[in-house]
FIDRENLO-964608 format. One record per residue (C-alpha): residue number from 1; x, y, z; residue in three letters. Coordinates in Angstrom, 1 decimal, always signed. Each point is the difference from the previous one (the first is absolute). Layout:
// FIDRENLO-964608
{r NUM, {X, Y, Z}, 'ALA'}
...
***
This chain:
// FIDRENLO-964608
{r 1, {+0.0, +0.0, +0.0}, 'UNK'}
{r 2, {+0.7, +4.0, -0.7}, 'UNK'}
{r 3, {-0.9, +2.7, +1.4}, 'UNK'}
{r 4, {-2.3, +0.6, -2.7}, 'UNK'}
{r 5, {-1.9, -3.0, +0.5}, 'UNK'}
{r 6, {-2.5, +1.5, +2.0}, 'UNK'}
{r 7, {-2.7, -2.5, -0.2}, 'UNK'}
{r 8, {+2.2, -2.7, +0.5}, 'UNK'}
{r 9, {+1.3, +1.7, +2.9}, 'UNK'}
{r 10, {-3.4, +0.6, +1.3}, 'UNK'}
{r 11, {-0.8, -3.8, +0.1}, 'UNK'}
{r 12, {+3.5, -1.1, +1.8}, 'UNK'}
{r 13, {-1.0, +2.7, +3.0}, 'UNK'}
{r 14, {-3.5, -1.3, +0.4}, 'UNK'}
{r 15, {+1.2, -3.5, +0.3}, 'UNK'}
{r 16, {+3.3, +1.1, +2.2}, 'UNK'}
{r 17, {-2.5, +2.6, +2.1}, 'UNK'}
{r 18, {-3.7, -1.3, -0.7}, 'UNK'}
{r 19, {-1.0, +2.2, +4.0}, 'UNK'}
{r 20, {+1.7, +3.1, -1.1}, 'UNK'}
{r 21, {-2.2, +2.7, -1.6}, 'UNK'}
{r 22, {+2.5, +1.7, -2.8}, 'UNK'}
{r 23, {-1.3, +3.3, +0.4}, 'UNK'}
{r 24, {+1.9, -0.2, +3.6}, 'UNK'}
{r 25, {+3.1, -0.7, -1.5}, 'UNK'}
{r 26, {+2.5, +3.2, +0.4}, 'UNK'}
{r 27, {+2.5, -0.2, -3.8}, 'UNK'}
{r 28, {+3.1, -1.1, +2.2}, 'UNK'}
{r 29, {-1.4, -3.0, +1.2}, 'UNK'}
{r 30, {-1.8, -0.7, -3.2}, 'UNK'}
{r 31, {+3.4, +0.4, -2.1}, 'UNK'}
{r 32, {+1.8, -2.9, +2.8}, 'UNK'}
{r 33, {-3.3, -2.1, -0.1}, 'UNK'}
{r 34, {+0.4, -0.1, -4.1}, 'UNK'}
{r 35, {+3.8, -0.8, +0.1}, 'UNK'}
{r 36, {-0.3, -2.7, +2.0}, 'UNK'}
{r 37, {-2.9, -2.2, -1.7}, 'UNK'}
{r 38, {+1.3, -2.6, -1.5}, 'UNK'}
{r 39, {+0.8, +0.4, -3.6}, 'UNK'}
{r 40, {+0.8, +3.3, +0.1}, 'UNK'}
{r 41, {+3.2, +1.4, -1.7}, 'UNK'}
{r 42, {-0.2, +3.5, -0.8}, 'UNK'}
{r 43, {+2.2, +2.8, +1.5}, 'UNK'}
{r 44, {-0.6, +2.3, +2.6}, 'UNK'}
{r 45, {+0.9, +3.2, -1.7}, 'UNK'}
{r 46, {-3.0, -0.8, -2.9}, 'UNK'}
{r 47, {-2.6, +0.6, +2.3}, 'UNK'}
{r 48, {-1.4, +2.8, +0.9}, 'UNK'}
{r 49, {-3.7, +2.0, +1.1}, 'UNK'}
{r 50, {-1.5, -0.7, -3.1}, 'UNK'}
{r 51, {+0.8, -3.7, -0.2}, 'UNK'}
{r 52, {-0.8, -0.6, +3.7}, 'UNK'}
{r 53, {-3.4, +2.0, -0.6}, 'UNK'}
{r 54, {-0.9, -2.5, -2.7}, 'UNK'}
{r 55, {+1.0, -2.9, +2.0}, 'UNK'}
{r 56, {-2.3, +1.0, +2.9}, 'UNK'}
{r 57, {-2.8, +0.9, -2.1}, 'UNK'}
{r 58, {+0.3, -3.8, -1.8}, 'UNK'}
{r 59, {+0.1, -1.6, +3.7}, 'UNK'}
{r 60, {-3.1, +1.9, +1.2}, 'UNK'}
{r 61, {-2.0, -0.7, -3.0}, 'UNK'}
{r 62, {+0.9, -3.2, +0.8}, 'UNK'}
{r 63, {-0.6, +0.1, +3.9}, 'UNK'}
{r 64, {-3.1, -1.3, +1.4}, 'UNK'}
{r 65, {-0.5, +0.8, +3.6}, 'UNK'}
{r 66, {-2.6, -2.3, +0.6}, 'UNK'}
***
């Protein structure tokens, strides 16, 4: 996975986090959380607000509280 595999990204965090609501999650943690799912080999220095925006709008379309 890339950074700019948002969706993909998204699914990984709702299997690694399925209790945590993503609109809770401050960037810094986010950015740690997304290097260290398995599969992912990206660099740190390619992500930024944008991509970590995108990332946590995928995850909470995905998110189901219920």
């Amino acid at each position: 996975m890339k950074w700019t595999d948002s969706q993909e990204i998204a699914f990984a965090l709702l299997e690694a986090f399925p209790e945590q609501d993503p609109s809770q999650v401050r960037f810094t943690d986010l950015m740690q959380w997304v290097m260290n799912l398995p599969g992912f080999a990206d660099q740190p220095e390619r992500c930024g607000e944008r991509i970590l925006e995108a990332i946590q709008m995928c995850w909470m379309d995905e998110y189901d509280p219920s």
